[in-house]
C-alpha positions, 0 to 999 in steps of 0.5 A, spaced: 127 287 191 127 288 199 120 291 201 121 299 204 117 299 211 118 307 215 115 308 221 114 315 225 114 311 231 122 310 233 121 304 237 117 301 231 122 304 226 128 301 230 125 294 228 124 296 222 131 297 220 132 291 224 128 288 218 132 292 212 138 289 214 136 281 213 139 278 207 134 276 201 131 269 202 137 268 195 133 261 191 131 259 198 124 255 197 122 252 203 118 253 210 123 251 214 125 258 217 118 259 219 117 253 222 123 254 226 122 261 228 115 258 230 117 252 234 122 257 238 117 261 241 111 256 243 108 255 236 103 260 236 100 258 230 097 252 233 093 258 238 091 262 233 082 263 232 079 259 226 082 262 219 080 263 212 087 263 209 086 265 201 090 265 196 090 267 188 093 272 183 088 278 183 082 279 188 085 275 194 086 282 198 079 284 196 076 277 198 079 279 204 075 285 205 070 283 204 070 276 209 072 281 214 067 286 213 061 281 212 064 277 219 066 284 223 058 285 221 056 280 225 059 283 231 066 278 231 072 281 232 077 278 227 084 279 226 087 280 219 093 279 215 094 282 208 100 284 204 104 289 202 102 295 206 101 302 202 103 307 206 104 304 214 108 297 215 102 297 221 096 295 215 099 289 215 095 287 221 089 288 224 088 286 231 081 284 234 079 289 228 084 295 229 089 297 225 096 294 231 098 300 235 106 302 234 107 300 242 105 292 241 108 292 233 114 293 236 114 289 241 112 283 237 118 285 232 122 285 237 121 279 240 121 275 234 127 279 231 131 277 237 129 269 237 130 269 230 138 272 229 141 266 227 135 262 223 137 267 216 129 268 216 127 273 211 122 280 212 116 277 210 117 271 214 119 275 220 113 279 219 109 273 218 110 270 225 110 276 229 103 278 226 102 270 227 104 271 235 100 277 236 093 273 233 095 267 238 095 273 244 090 277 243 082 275 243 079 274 237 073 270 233 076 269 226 083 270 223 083 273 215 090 270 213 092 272 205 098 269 202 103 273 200 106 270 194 104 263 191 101 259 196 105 252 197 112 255 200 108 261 202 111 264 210 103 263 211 102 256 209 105 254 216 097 254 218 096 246 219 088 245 220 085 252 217 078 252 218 078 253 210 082 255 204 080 259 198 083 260 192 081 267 188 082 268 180 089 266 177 093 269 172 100 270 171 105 275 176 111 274 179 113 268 173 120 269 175 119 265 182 112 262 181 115 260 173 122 257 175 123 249 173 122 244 178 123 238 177 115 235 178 112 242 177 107 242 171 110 245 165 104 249 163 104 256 166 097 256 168 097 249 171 104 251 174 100 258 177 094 253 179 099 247 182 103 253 187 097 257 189 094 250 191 099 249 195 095 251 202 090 245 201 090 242 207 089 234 208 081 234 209 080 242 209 074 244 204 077 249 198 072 254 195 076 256 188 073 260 182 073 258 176 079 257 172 081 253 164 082 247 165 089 246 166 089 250 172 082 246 174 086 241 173 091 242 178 086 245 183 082 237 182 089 234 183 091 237 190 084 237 192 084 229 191 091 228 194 089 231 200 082 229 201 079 235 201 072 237 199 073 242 192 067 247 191 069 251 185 065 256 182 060 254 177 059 247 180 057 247 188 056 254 188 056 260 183 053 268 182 050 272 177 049 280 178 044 285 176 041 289 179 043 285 186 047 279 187 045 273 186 047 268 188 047 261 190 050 253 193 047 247 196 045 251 201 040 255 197 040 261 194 042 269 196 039 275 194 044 281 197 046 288 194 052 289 190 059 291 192 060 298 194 068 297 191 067 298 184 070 293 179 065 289 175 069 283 179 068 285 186 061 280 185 066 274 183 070 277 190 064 278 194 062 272 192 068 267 194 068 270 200 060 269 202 062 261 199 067 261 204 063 262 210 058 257 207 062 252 206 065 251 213 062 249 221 067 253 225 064 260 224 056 262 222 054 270 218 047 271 218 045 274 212 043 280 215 051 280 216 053 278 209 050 284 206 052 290 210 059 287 209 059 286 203 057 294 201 061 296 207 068 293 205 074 298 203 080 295 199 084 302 197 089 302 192 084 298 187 080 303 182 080 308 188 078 314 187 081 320 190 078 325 194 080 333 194 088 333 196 094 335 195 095 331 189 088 331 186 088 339 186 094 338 181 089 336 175 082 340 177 079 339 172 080 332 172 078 326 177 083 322 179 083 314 180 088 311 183 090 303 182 095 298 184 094 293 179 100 289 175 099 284 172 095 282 165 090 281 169 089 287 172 090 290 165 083 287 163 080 289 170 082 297 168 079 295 161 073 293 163 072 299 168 075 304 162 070 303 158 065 306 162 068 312 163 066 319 159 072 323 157 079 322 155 083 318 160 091 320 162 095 315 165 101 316 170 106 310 171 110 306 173 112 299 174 117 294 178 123 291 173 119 284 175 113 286 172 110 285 165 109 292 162 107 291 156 102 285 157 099 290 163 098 296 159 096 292 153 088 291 155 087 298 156 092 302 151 087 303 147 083 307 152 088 313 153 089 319 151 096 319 153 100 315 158 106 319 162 112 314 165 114 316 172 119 313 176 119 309 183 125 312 187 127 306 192 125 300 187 128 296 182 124 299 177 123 300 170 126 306 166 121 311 164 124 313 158 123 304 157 116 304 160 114 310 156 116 306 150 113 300 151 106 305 152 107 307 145 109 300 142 102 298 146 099 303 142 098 309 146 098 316 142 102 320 146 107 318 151 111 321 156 116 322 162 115 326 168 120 326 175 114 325 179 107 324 179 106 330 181 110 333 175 106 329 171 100 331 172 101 339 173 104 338 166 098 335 163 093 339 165 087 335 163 080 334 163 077 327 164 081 322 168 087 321 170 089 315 172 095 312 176 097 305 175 102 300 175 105 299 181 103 298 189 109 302 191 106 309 187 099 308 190 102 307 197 107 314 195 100 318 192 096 316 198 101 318 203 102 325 199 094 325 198 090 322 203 087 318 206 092 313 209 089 307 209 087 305 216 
């Protein structure tokens, strides 16, 4: 599956092209490329400001926002790096705060394309040391890094001495390359999620993790101890509650702070690691005051986002529309969870990559729909509608469906209550470009 990036900018566009071009990384394992594309351009990942680098199957983007949010509090300019973007290639990297101009993303990739020609280094990777040379360029106080996909042979986990590494909650996603077998690789499926993840600890770097079952505790507690680095996992050295506020808690004492503003029940757990992470490292000091406006003013789009009043939203006026990027099993729960608080009858309207597990993602929250209409993902290696549809009904929801189109999809249903959009990062960036806003 090859990662679409567009650009109304032709300079950028022409880069962009460049990237679409390269061959896919076929079964390549192994951070080689990177570091040699690194080296040849004076390795700016040695120069960059202190990074929190994190990591995870769910929540780690949120984690990032809320780091971010709570450090730009502190009037500290923060360069971010998040994937994959929803509607512009240019959200993948903040600069000293701001979205990167078109003028400078195209010149970063340009640089970095030509040095790389003859490397064979893949899209992601490219897009990982441009954003990389940027951070070392420009001022900044902090970088946010979010790894992309696993952790140990991750593009970002070229980073050699982080200021510290966090590990967000873990599930099962992308088994078809985080679940290969590997000689010395753990056979559980969770010990071997955990055992990838785990692969950005660096020698003497603290680590702040959730909470995880004991196979994957166990692998976090081995890497830690491999490299010797200070393991603070949630329900040990630190740990949150909510009520009416944030509660939470470590050696250092204890934080009475506001909720999220992200909804979810699981941003406290989010917002939590984030605060962790910040107390469990000397390079870069929040103030409390810091602490709680980021945690209220952080956005994460595409994750339980309710849309405003646009082009695609006026297709169902009798109904509010809740988009969510979510497609894992895990995310399916997440749904779950907030879907039953909801009043009324819910519609979905989705689709989902080939690689996905369909059926353990709608599972969790089947129960919850009045009907579930399967679109498709033109440009993707996607499931079949009429085959997404059916896992739907087998999951058990009453009604099921296909459409040409979301907007298709909802004209035709005409209903009241919600209307849910899921399943794929791919159909949220495409409703948020068609809707807005687009994210910035």
């Amino acid at each position: 599956m090859r990662d679409f990036a567009v650009s109304d900018s032709p300079a950028v566009q022409r880069q962009l092209d460049r990237l679409a071009a390269l061959s896919l990384p076929q079964g390549r394992l192994g951070l080689g490329p990177v570091r040699e594309l690194l080296g040849r351009l004076g390795n700016p990942h040695r120069a960059m400001p202190p990074v929190f680098h994190i990591a995870g199957t769910n929540g780690k983007g949120s984690t990032s926002a809320f780091l971010t949010a709570m450090l730009r509090a502190d009037g500290m300019r923060v360069h971010q790096f998040t994937s994959p973007h929803l509607v512009r290639y240019n959200e993948r990297i903040r600069l000293a705060n701001d979205l990167i101009g078109d003028d400078m993303l195209a010149a970063l990739l340009r640089e970095v394309l030509d040095a790389g020609e003859d490397i064979g280094a893949s899209f992601f990777e490219i897009t990982t040391v441009a954003a990389f040379l940027g951070f070392a360029r420009v001022s900044a106080d902090a970088c946010v890094i979010e790894v992309g996909l696993g952790g140990r042979f991750d593009a970002t986990n070229v980073i050699d001495r982080p200021a510290i590494c966090g590990i967000a909650s873990l599930g099962l996603d992308h088994e078809r390359f985080l679940l290969a077998e590997e000689d010395g690789a753990p056979s559980h499926p969770m010990a071997r999620i955990a055992f990838e993840k785990a692969g950005i600890v660096k020698p003497g770097v603290p680590v702040v993790t959730q909470r995880y079952g004991p196979e994957a505790q166990g692998e976090i507690e081995r890497a830690a101890r491999v490299c010797g680095s200070p393991l603070h996992m949630r329900g040990g050295d630190w740990d949150v509650s909510a009520g009416i506020a944030l509660e939470y808690r470590d050696e250092h004492g204890g934080l009475t702070l506001p909720l999220p503003a992200l909804p979810g029940a699981f941003q406290v757990e989010n917002a939590a690691l984030a605060l962790a992470m910040l107390r469990h490292q000397d390079r870069v000091t929040v103030s409390e005051r810091a602490a709680a406006h980021g945690i209220i003013s952080a956005r994460w789009p595409a994750r339980l986002q309710w849309l405003p009043d646009g082009p695609v939203s006026a297709l169902a006026p009798g109904a509010r529309v809740l988009l969510d990027g979510g497609h894992n099993p895990d995310a399916g729960r997440v749904l779950a969870d907030y879907l039953a608080e909801l009043d009324g009858p819910v519609h979905a309207v989705g689709a989902m990559l080939a690689a996905k597990d369909a059926a353990g993602f709608l599972a969790p929250f089947a129960s919850y729909l009045a009907s579930f209409t399967a679109v498709p993902l033109p440009g993707h290696d996607a499931i079949d509608s009429t085959d997404l549809a059916r896992i739907a009904a087998d999951a058990g929801v009453p009604d099921t469906r296909t459409a040409k189109s979301v907007e298709h999809a909802l004209a035709q249903l005409g209903a009241a209550g919600t209307v849910l959009i899921c399943g794929s990062l791919y159909l949220a960036g495409e409703v948020l470009r068609a809707n807005g806003p687009i994210p910035d």
